[in-house]
C-alpha positions in Angstrom: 64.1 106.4 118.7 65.6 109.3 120.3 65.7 111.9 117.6 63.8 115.5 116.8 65.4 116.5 113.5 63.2 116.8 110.6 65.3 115.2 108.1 64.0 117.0 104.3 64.7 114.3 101.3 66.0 116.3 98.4 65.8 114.9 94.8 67.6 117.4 92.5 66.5 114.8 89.1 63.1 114.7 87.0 61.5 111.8 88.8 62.0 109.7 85.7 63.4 106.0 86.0 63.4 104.6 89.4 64.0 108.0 90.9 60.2 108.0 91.9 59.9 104.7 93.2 63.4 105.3 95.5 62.3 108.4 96.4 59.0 106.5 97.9 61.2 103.9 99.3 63.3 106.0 101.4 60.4 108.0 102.8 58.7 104.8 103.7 62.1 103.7 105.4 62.7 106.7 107.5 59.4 107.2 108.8 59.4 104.0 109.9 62.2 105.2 112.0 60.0 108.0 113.3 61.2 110.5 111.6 59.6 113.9 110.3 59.9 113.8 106.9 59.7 116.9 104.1 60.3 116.4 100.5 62.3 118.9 98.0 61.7 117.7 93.8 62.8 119.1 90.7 59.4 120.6 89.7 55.9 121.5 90.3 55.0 118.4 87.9 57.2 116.5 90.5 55.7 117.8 93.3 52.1 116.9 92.2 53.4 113.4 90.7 54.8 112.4 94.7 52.1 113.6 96.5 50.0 111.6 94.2 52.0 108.6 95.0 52.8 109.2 99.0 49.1 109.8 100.0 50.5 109.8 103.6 52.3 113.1 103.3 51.1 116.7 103.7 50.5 118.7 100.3 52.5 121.2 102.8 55.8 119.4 103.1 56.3 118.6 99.4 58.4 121.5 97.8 60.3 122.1 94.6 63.1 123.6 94.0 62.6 127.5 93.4 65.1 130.4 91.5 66.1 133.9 91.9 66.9 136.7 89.8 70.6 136.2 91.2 70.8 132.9 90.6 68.9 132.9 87.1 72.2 136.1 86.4 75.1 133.3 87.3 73.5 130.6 84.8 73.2 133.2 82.2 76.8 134.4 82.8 77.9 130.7 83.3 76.4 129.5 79.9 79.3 132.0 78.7 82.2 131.8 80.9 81.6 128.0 81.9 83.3 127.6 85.2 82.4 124.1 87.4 82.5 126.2 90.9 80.0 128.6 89.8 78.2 125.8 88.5 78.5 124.4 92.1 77.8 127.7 93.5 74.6 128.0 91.6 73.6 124.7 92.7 74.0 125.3 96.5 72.1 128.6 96.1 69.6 127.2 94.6 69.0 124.3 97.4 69.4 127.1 100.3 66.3 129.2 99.1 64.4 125.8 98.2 65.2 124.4 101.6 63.8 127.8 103.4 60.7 127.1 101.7 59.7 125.1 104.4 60.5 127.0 107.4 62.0 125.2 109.7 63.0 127.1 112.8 65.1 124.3 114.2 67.5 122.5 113.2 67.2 119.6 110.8 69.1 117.4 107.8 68.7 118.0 104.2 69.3 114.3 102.7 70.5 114.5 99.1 69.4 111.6 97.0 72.0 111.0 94.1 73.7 114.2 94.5 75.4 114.9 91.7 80.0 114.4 91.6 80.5 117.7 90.4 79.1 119.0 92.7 81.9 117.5 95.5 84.5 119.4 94.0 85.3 123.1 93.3 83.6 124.5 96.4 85.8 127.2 97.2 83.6 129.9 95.9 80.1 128.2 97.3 81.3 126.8 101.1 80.0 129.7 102.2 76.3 128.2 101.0 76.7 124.7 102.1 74.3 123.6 104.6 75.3 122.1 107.9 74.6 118.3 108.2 74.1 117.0 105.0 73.6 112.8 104.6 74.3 112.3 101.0 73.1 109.3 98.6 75.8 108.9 96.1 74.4 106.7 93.6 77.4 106.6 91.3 80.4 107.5 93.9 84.1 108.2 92.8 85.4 105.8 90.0 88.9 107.1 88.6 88.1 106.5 85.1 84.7 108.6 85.5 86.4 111.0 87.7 89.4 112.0 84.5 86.4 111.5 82.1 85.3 114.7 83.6 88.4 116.5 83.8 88.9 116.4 87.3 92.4 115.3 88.9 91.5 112.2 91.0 93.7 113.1 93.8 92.5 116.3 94.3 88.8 115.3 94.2 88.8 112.7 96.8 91.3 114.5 99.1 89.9 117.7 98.9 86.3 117.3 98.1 83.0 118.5 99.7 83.3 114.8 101.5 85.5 115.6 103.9 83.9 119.1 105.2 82.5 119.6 108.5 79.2 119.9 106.4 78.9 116.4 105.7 76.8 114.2 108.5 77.4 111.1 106.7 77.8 109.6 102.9 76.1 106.4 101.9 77.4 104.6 98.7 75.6 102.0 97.0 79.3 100.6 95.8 81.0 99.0 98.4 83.6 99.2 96.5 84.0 103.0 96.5 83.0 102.7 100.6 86.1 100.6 101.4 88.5 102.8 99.4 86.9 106.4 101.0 87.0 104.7 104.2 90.5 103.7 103.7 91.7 107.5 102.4 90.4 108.6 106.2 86.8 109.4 105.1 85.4 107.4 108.1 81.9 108.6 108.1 80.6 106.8 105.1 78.6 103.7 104.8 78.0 101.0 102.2 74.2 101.3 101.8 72.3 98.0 99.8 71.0 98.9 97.2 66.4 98.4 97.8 64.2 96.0 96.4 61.6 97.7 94.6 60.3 95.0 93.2 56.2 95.1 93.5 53.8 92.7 92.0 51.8 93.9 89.2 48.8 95.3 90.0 47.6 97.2 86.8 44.1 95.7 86.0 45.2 95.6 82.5 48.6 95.7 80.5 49.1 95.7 76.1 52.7 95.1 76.9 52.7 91.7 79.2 49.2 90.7 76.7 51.7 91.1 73.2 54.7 89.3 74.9 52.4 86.8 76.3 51.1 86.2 72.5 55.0 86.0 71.0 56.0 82.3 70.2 58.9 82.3 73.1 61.0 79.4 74.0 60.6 77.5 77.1 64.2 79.9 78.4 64.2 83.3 78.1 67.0 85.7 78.6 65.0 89.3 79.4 66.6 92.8 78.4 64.9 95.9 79.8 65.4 99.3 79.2 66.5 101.8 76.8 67.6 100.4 73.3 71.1 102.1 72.8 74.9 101.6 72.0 75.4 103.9 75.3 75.5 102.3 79.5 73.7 99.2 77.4 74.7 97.1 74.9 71.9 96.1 73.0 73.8 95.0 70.0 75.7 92.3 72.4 72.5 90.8 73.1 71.4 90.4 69.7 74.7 88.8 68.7 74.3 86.8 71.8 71.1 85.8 70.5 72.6 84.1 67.1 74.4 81.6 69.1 71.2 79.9 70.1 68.5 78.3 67.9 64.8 79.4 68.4 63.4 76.2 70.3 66.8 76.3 73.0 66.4 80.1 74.1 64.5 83.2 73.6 66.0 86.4 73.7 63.2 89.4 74.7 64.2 93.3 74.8 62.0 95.6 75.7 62.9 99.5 76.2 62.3 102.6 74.2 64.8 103.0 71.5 67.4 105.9 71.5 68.2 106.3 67.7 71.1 108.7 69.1 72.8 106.7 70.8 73.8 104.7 67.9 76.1 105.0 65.0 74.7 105.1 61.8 76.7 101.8 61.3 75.4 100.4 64.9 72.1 101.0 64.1 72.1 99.6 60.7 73.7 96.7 62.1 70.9 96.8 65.0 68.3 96.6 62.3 70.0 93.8 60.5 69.9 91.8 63.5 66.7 92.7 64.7 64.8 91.1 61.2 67.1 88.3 60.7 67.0 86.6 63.8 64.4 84.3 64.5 64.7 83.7 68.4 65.5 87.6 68.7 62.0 89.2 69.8 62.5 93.4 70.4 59.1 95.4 71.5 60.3 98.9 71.3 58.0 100.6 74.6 59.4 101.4 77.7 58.3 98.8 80.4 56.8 100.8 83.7 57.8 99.6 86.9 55.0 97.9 87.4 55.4 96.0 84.6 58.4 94.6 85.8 57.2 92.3 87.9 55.6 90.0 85.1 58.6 90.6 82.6 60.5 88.5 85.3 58.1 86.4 86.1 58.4 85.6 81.9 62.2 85.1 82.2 64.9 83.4 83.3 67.6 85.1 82.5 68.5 88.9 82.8 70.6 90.4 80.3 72.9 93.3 82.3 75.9 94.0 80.3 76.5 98.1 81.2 80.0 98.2 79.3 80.1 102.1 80.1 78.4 102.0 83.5 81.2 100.6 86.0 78.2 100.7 88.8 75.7 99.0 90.1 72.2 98.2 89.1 69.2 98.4 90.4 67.3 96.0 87.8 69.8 93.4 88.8 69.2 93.9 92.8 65.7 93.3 91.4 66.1 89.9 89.5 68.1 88.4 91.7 65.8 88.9 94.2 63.1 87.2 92.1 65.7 84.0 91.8 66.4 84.9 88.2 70.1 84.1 87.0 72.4 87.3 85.1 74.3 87.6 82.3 77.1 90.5 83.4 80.0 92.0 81.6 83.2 90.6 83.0 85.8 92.3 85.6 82.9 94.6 86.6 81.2 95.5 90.2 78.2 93.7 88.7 80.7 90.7 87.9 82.0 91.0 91.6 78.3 90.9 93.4 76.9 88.3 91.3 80.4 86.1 92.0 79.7 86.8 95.6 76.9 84.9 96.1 77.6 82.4 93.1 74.9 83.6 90.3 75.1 84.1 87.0 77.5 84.2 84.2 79.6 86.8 82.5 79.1 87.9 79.0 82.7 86.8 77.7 82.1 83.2 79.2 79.0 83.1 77.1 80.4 84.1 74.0 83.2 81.7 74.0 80.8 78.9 75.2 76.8 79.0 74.8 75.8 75.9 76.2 76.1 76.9 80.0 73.2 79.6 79.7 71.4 76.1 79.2 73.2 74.6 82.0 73.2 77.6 84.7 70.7 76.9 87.9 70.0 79.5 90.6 70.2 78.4 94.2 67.6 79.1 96.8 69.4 79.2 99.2 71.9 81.6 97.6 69.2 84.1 96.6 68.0 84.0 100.1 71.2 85.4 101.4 71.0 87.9 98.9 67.2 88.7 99.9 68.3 89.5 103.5 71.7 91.6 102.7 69.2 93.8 100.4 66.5 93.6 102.9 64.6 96.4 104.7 65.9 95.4 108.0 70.1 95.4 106.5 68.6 99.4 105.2 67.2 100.5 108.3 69.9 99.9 110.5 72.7 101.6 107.8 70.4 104.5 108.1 70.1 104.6 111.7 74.0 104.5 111.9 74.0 107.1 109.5 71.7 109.5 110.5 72.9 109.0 114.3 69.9 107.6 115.9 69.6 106.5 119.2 67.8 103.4 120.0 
């Protein structure tokens, strides 16, 4: 590779979720391209959790992200006046003295993992603070129904957003979606990135969690939920009503997530309790799975449960169990819906519902999962990020 910019991967989030295991990923990917790499986290805590986790990195090139007294003065006068560009402003500010941090006497690119929407818009007062030659990972990317959600107008946010400064290098969108419609609107330099397989075997010499399901009288199929128990992106009462239309020797229905009493109703989560005790082939362990756990919840399953009613996005739990040839269950007319329909898997929620017997009657096709392995593959990333970081060969 032709290339001598050090290219510093910024993570703005507590490294909770998959936002440590992505962060890994992409370090991994752009080395491999031979690339310098720095890293910019949330916190210290961060900073000490990642260079536990990337042993191949200098202590020296893992930074978080600092303050100032000037910048700690806008979020106090913010918290009262409450205006989105000095929001932005103070978020700019804040990556320029991080970014310094490092001392880089040359010039490089600062690549913002899931950078935050809000931050797109409302940079008249904080251009002035926007580095040169940002690549940007946006996770979530415009969706008009998000967008008004916010209180943004969509026009004006996608004509005359940060995305079409000079500032910008390149954007990469995990919806494809969102990549063909910015692309179409004149915003040429973005790219439709796949979304990784972080799916690693489980190496943990010992887990409670797989042991206690492994004990659980489950039925020879198994339709998996993972993650948090709420009424909020997830629908964990769907699968439990899902779960009544099956008797306990056909199917067993598994959840397994920490539950988030707050994102529930009072009469959801009475009505979550009621179903929880009364149905037989309904089986809910209320710990949160770590990712290396997840390996061995799919190897238990055959059938993910991913219906995100208010998350029009991706997921990267179903890149994961497709990958391991499992079949999904997704919520109709969704991006979800779209992908799985691409390569012929799985079956939408609504479907279900109206008929039960084809869960028992739905088969996953090698060959179809294979194509699926090689658009999400390591090789399909690499070269998005070499067009996107403009590397020479």
């Amino acid at each position: 590779m032709n290339f001598s910019k050090p290219v510093v991967l910024i993570d703005s989030f507590k490294l909770e979720g998959h936002h440590e295991g992505y962060l890994e990923y992409y370090y991994n990917q752009l080395s491999r391209l031979g690339l310098e790499i720095k890293i910019l986290v949330a916190d210290s805590k961060d900073a000490d959790r990642i260079a536990r986790r990337i042993m191949s990195i200098d202590d020296k090139s893992i930074k978080y992200f600092k303050s100032h007294f000037a910048i700690s003065f806008l979020t106090k006068l913010n918290a009262w006046i409450r205006l989105q560009s000095i929001e932005s402003l103070i978020f700019w500010l804040r990556l320029n003295l991080s970014l310094r941090q490092f001392k880089i006497n040359k010039p490089y690119i600062p690549f913002i993992l899931w950078f935050p929407l809000k931050y797109a818009n409302n940079t008249q007062l904080s251009h002035w603070a926007i580095p040169q030659d940002i690549v940007i990972l946006d996770g979530l990317s415009i969706n008009p129904t998000l967008v008004e959600n916010m209180g943004f107008d969509v026009n004006f946010t996608v004509n005359n957003s940060l995305y079409r400064s000079s500032s910008i290098k390149s954007i990469l969108l995990l919806n494809e979606e969102a990549c063909r419609y910015y692309q179409s609107i004149g915003i040429t330099n973005c790219y439709w990135l796949p979304e990784a397989i972080l799916l690693k075997k489980n190496e943990l010499q010992h887990s409670w969690l797989i042991n206690e399901i492994k004990e659980l009288p489950l039925a020879r199929n198994v339709v998996l939920y993972v993650g948090g128990l709420s009424q909020r992106k997830k629908e964990i009462l769907g699968f439990c009503r899902l779960a009544s239309k099956y008797s306990e020797d056909s199917v067993s229905f598994l959840a397994v997530g920490s539950l988030y009493r707050d994102h529930f109703t009072d009469e959801e989560f009475n009505q979550y309790l009621e179903l929880k005790n009364t149905i037989s082939n309904l089986f809910i362990i209320e710990k949160r799975a770590c990712d290396e756990e997840l390996y061995d919840l799919l190897e238990l399953s055959n059938t993910v449960f991913l219906v995100y009613p208010n998350h029009p996005y991706s997921s990267s739990f179903m890149t994961m169990a497709i990958s391991a040839g499992r079949s999904v269950i997704v919520k109709g007319d969704s991006l979800m819906a779209r992908r799985a329909g691409k390569y012929g898997i799985g079956i939408t929620y609504e479907e279900l519902m109206s008929n039960p017997d084809i869960l028992l009657m739905d088969r996953v096709e090698e060959d179809k999962i294979e194509l699926f392995r090689h658009d999400h593959s390591d090789e399909v990333i690499q070269n998005t990020l070499t067009r996107a970081f403009g590397l020479r060969t």
